[in-house]
C-alpha positions as CSV (number, residue, x, y, z in Angstrom):
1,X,37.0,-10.1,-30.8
2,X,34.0,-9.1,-33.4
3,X,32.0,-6.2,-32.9
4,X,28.9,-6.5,-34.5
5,X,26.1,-3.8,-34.9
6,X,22.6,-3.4,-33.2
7,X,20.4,-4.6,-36.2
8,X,22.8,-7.8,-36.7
9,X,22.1,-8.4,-32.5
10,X,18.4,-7.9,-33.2
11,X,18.2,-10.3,-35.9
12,X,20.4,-13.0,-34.3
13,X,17.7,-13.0,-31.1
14,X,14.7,-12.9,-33.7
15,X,16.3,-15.6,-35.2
16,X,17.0,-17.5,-31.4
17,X,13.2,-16.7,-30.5
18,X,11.4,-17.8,-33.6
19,X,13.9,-20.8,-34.8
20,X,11.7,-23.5,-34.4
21,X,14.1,-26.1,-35.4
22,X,17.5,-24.7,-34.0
23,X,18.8,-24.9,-30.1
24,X,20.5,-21.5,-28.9
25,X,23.5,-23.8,-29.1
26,X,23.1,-25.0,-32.8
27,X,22.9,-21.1,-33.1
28,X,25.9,-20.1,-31.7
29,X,27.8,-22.7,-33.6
30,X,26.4,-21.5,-36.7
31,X,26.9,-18.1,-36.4
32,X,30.5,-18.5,-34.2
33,X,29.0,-16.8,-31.4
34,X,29.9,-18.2,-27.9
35,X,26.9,-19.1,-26.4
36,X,27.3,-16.8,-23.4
37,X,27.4,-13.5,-26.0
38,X,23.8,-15.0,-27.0
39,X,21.8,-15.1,-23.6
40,X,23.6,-11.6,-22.9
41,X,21.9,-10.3,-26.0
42,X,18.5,-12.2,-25.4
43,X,18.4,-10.4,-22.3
44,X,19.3,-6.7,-24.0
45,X,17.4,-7.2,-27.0
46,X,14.6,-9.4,-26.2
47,X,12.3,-7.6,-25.2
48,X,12.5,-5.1,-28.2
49,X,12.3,-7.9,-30.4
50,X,9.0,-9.4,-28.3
51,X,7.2,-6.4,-29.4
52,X,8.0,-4.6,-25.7
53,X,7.2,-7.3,-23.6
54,X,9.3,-8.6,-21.3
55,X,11.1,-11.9,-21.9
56,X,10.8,-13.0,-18.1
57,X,7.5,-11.0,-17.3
58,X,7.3,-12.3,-13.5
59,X,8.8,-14.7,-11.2
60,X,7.6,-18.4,-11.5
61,X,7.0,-18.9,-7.4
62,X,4.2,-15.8,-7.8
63,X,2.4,-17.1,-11.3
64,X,-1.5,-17.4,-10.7
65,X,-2.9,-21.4,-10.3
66,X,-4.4,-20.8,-14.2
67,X,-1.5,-19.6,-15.4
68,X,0.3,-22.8,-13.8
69,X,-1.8,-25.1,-15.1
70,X,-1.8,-23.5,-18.6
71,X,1.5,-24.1,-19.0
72,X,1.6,-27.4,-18.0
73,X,-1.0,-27.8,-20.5
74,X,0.8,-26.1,-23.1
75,X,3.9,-28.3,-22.4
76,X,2.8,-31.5,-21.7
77,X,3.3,-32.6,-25.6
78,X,6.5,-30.7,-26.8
79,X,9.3,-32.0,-28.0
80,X,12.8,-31.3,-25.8
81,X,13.7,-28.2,-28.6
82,X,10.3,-26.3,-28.4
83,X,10.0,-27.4,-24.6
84,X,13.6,-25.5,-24.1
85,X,12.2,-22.2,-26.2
86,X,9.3,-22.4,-24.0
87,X,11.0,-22.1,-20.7
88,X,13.3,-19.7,-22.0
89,X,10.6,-17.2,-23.3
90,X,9.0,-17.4,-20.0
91,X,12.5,-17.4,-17.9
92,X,11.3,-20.8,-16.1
93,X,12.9,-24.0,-15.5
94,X,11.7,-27.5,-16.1
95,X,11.8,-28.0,-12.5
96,X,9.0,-25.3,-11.9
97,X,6.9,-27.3,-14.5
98,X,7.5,-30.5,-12.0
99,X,6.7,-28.7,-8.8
100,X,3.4,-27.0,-10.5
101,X,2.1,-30.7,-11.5
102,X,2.9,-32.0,-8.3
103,X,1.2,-29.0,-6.6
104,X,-1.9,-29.3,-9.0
105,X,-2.5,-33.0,-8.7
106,X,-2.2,-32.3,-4.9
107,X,-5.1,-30.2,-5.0
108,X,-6.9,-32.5,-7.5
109,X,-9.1,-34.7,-4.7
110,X,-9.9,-31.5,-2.9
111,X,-11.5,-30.2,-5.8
112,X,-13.2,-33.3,-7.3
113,X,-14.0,-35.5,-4.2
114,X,-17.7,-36.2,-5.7
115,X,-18.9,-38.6,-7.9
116,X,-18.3,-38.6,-11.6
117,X,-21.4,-40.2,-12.8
């Protein structure tokens, strides 16, 4: 098996987090890396490469309403490779998306019951 350095780890996640046109799997086949090797580096070097932050910085179930909604906002238009970078930057699954639109649009006659004249 390969051993490759820090700085070629760091680069490979910078490259994972800011390819805008590449999957993590189109990655890994590039650079013969099993794709497993790749999310274990994401999670050791991705925060360092973020600038700090944290690549998961909460738990979906405890994210604010506006932060919900901004999201959904945010992802309504994507396209299934920047959708994927999304979640994975903010550790959620597409299913959270689902259950915050269902939750929202639950709430959506509560909040706007009045005319709209």
């Amino acid at each position: 098996m390969p051993s490759y350095t820090a700085n070629y780890r760091r680069e490979i996640v910078r490259k994972i987090l800011n390819e805008k046109s590449k999957t993590v799997d189109e990655l890994a086949l590039e650079y013969e890396i099993s794709r497993a090797t790749l999310f274990r580096w994401l999670k050791e070097y991705g925060p360092e490469v973020l600038g700090g932050k944290p690549i998961k910085a909460n738990r979906p179930h405890s994210w604010t309403y506006a932060a919900k909604l901004q999201t959904i906002l945010e992802t309504q238009y994507m396209n299934e490779v920047d959708l994927g970078r999304y979640l994975r930057r903010n550790g959620l699954y597409y299913s959270n998306i689902l259950e915050w639109k269902e939750e929202i649009l639950k709430e959506v006659p509560t909040h706007f019951s009045g005319s709209y004249v």
